[in-house]
C-alpha positions, -999 to +999 in steps of 0.1 A: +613-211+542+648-219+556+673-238+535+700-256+554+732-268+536+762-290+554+796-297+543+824-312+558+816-349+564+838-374+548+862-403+560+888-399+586+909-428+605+897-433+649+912-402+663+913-377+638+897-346+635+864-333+613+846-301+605+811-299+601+794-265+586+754-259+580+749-226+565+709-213+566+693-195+539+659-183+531+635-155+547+639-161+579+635-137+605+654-149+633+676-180+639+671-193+675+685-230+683+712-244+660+725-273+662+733-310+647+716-347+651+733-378+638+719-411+629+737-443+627+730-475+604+701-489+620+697-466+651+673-435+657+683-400+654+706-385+687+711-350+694+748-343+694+751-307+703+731-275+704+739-239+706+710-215+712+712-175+701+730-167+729+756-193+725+743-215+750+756-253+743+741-282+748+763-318+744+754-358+742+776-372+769+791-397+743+807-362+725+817-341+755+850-329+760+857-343+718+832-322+697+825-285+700+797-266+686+801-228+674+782-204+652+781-175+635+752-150+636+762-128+607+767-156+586+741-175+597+764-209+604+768-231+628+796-256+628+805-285+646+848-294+650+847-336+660+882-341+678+897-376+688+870-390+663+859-430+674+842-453+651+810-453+664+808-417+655+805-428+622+768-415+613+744-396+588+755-357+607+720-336+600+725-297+606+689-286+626+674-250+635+647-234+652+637-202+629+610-178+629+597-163+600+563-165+597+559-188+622+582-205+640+594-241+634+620-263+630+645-268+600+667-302+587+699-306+560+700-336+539+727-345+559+765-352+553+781-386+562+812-391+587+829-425+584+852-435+610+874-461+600+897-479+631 
């Protein structure tokens, strides 16, 4: 099993800055895809970014060119810096991963919230 723990979220006034970190634990053999979903009040879950083991990134449109995604393999991280923050990216932030160990499958955090006040 693969734990997944996020810190970061908080409140922050329209066009500030945030920094999002998911560290993975567990027995995991190999971390593949990392990356982070939100979901607002009401809405579905988006993707926002991904990052595969190659560093490989993937963006929403709405966050291109204002979030970037990064991770670490040695540490088993991936992190997520949110720039010129708007308040419709004011969400539930959920750190994902694709892991194998003994099978492969995907991975959630509990989540950390991100309020954007304007």
């Amino acid at each position: 099993q693969v734990q997944l723990v996020e810190s970061g979220g908080g409140l922050v006034q329209a066009g500030g800055s945030l920094s999002l970190s998911c560290a993975a634990s567990g027995s995991m053999l190999r971390i593949n895809t990392m990356g982070w979903f939100r979901q607002a009040p009401g809405k579905e879950r988006e993707l926002v970014a991904t990052i595969t083991s190659d560093d490989t990134t993937n963006y929403a449109d709405s966050v291109k060119g204002r979030f970037t995604i990064s991770r670490s393999n040695a540490k088993n991280t991936v992190y997520l810096q949110m720039n010129s923050l708007k308040p419709w990216d004011t969400a539930v932030y959920y750190c994902y991963c694709n892991a194998d160990t003994y099978t492969n499958r995907n991975y959630w955090g509990k989540g950390t919230l991100v309020t954007v006040s304007s």
